[in-house]
C-alpha positions in Angstrom: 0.0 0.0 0.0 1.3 3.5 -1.1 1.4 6.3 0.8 -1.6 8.6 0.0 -1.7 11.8 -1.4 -3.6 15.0 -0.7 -5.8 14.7 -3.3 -6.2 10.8 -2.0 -7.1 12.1 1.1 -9.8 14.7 0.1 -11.0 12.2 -2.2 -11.7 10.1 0.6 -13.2 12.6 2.7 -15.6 13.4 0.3 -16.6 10.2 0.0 -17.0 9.7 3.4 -18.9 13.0 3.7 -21.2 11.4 1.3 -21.3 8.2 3.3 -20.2 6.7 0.0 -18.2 2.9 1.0 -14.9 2.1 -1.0 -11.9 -0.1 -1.3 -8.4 1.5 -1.4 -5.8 0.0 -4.1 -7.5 -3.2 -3.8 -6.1 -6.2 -6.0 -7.8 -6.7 -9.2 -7.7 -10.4 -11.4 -7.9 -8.8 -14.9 -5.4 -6.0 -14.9 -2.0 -6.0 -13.0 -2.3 -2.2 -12.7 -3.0 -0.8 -9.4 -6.3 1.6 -9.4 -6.7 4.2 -6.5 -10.3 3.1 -5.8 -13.1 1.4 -6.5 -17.1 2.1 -5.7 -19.5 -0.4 -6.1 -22.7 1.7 -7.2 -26.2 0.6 -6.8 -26.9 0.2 -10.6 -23.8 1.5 -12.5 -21.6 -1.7 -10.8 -18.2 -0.9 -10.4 -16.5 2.1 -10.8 -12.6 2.5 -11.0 -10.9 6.1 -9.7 -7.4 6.9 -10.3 -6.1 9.9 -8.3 -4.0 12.4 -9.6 -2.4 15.2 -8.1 -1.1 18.8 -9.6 0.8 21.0 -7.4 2.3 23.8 -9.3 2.7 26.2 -7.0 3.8 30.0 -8.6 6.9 31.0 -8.9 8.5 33.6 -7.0 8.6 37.1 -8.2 9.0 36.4 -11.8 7.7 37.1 -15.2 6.4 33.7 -16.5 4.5 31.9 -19.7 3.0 29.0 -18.4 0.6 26.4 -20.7 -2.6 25.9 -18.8 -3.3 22.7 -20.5 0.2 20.7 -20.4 -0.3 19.9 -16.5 -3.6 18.5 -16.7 -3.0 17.0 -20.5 0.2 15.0 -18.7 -2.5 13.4 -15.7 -5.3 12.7 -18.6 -2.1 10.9 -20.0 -0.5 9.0 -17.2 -5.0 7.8 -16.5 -5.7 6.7 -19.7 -2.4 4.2 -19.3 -3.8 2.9 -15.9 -6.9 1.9 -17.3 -6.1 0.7 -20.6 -7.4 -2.6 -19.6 -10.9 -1.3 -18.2 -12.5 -1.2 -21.4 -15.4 -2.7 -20.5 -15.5 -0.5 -17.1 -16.7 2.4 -15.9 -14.0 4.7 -15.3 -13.0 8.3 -13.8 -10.1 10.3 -13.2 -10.1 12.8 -10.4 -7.7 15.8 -10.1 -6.9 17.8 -7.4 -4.7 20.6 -6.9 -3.8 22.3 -4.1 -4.6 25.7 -2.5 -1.9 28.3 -4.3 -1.6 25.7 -7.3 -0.8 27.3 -11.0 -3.2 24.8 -12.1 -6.9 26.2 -13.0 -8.8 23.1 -12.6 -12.0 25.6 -11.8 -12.1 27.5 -15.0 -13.9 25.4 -17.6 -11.9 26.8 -21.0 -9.0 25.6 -19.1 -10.4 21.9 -18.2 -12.0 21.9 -22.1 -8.8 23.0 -23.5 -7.1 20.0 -21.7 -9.6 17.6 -22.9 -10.8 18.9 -26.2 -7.4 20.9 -27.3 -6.5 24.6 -27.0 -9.1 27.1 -26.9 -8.7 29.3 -30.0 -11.3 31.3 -31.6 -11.6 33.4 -35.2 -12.2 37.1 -36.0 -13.5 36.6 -39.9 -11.7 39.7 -41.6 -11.6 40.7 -45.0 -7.5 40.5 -45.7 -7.4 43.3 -48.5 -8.8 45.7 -46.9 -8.6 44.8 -43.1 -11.9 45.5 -42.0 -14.1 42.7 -40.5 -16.5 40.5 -42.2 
């Protein structure tokens, strides 16, 4: 059993909070791959949870350019790996950053970006004479 992380333990007290029973990095037969947790739901059946935390915190007093969606894009990564044998299971990723984190898991642009790709957007403009369309 691993050490848990912040975001393992606010994941569990939510669940608790909710009264919600689970198993902790319990052994599984069909996958050697070891999932955070796993909540038998009244009519869904199992779900799988993987766990991942983000702590960015800011840098000091510094100028930077940071990518919004490389943090979250590297967890949706490293979560699709873990379950790549839970095809035929109901699975969910859960992020958590901590207070003062770089990482806005809040904003939904930022979240969709991550998912979806990078927010972008179009000004239609007539390019010989420069005025909008």
């Amino acid at each position: 059993m691993n050490m848990k992380t912040r975001g393992e333990i606010a994941f569990e007290e939510y669940l608790n909070g909710q009264r919600i029973p689970f198993e902790y990095e319990p052994r599984l037969d069909f996958t050697s791959n070891l999932i955070d947790y796993v909540v038998d739901h009244p009519t869904e059946g199992r779900i799988y949870f993987e766990v991942k935390d983000i702590d960015r915190p800011p840098p000091g007093r510094s100028f930077i350019e940071s990518d919004p969606y490389a943090p979250i894009r590297a967890q949706i990564k490293a979560a699709t790996e873990k379950f790549k044998d839970f095809s035929d299971h109901l699975c969910a990723l859960v992020l958590f950053a901590p207070p003062g984190s770089i990482v806005k898991l809040m904003m939904p642009h930022v979240m969709l970006g991550s998912m979806y790709g990078n927010l972008g957007f179009t000004i239609p403009f007539n390019i010989e004479t420069g005025v909008g369309a």
